[in-house]
N, C-alpha and C positions, 0 to 999 in steps of 0.2 A: 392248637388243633381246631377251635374256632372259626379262624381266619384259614384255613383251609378250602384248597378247590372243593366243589361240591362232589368231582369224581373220586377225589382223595377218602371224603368224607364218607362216598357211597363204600368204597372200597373195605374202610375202617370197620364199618358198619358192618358190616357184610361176615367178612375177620371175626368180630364180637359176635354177631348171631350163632355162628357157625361152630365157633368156641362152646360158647353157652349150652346151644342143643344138644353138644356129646356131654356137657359134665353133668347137664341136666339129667340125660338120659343115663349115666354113670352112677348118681346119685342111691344109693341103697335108703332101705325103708322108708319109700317117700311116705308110705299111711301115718307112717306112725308121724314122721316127722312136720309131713302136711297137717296132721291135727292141733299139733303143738303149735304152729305160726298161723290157723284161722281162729285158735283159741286166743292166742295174742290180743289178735286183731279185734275178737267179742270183747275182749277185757278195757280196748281203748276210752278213754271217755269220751271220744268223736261217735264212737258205737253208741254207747249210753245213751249220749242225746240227741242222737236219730233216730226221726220215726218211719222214714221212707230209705233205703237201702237196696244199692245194687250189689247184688252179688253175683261173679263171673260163673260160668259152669264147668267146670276144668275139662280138657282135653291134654290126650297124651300124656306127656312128661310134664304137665304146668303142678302149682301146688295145688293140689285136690280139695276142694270145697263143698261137693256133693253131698258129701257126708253131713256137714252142719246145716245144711238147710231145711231139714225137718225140726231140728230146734228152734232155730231162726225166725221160721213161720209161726211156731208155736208163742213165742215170746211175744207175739201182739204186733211186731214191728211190719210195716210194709214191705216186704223183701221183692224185689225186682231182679230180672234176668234180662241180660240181653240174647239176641237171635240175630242174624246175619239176612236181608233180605237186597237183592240186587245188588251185592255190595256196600250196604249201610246197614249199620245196626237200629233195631226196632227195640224197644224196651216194654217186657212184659210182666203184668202184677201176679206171681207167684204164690198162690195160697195155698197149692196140696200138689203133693211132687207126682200124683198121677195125669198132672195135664200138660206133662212132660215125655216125648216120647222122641228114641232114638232117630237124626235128619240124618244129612248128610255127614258124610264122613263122621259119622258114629258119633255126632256133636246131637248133646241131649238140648231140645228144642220145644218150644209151646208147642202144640196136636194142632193141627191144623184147625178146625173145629173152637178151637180159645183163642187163635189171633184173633177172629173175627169178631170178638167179645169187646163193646168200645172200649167199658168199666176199665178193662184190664191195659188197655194201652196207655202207656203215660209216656211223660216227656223228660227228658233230660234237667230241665229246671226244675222237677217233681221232686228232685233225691235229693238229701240231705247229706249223703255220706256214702262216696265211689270208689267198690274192691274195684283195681284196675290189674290185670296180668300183664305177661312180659315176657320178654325172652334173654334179655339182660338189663342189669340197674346198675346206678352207680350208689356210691352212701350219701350221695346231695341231690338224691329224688329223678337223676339222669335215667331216660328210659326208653330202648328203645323193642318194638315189637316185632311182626313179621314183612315188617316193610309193606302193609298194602292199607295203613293209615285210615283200618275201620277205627279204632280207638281215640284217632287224635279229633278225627272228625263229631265223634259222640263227645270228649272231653271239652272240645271249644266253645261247646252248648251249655254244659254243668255251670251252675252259679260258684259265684268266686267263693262264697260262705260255703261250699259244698265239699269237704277235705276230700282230697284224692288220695287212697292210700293203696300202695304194690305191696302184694303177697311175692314173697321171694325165696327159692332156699340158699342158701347163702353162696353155692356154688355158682349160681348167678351173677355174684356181684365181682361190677369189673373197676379198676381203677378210676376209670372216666368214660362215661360215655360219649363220643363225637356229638354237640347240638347243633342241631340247625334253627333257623329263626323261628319256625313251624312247632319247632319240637315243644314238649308240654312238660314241664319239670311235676314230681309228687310231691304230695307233702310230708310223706311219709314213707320208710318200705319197713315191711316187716320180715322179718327171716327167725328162722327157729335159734338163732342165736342175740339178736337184738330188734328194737326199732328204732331204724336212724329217722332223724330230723331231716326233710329234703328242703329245697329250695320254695318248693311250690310256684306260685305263678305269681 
């Protein structure tokens, strides 16, 4: 599959997303079951020994993680959010979920008003340990997104000590995911039924 044309590979891709979005959106009690794999995820010892920490802000069918970031913040840790600006992801220091408020396409964002804040902008080399979402995974860290490669471009920034770990519900995960040279393996994914050991980089 590898060695596949890259039209093949668009193709495959495309198949997988396409899959993924309906079982995702198929999936029943995602709260309850989204609680249960960000709780995983707090439990890791890569969690424990981070002090700076991104964590995504779910949209739509993704696993929902809103919910734990009032704890999050409370625990002392640096918790960080990314935001979407031109196309490229901005990375924002998260201290109180009121300096958050509804962007575009109903994607919860820093207030205009806190981008501006230096303190608060940090860099990709700043995190210790990166929630990454998905639209499908495989069990060896294969992952691929919405095809417009805001993630892969923030992830090729991350230091290598920096674990990448996928939130996943298990209905996500496909046999294989098609890589290309580009593509960015995790080290992790977690699902409300296990967490595999991925490839990483």
């Amino acid at each position: 599959m590898d060695g596949a044309p890259v039209s093949e590979l668009f193709e495959l891709k495309n198949a997988i997303r396409k899959q993924a979005h309906e079982n995702r959106k198929a999936q029943l009690d995602k709260d309850a079951i989204s609680e249960k794999i960000v709780e995983r995820f707090m439990q890791l010892d890569e969690y424990a020994a981070a002090k700076t920490v991104m964590f995504y802000v779910d949209v739509r069918d993704e696993v929902r993680t809103r919910q734990a970031l009032p704890a999050a913040i409370a625990s002392g840790k640096r918790i960080v959010v990314p935001y979407c600006v031109d196309g490229e992801l901005e990375l924002f220091w998260l201290e109180n979920m009121d300096e958050l408020e509804l962007g575009m396409y109903r994607i919860l964002e820093p207030t205009a008003s806190m981008r501006t804040v230096e303190r608060k902008k940090l860099q990709p080399t700043d995190l210790d340990l990166v929630m990454v979402p998905g639209v499908a995974f495989d069990r060896n860290g294969g992952r691929t997104g919405h095809g417009k490669g805001y993630y892969d471009k923030l992830l090729q920034h991350a230091r290598l000590d920096a674990p990448l770990i996928a939130l996943s519900f298990e209905c996500q995960l496909f046999d294989k995911i098609p890589a290309e040279s580009h593509d960015i393996f995790m080290d992790k994914v977690v699902t409300e039924a296990a967490v595999y050991q991925g490839k990483g980089r």
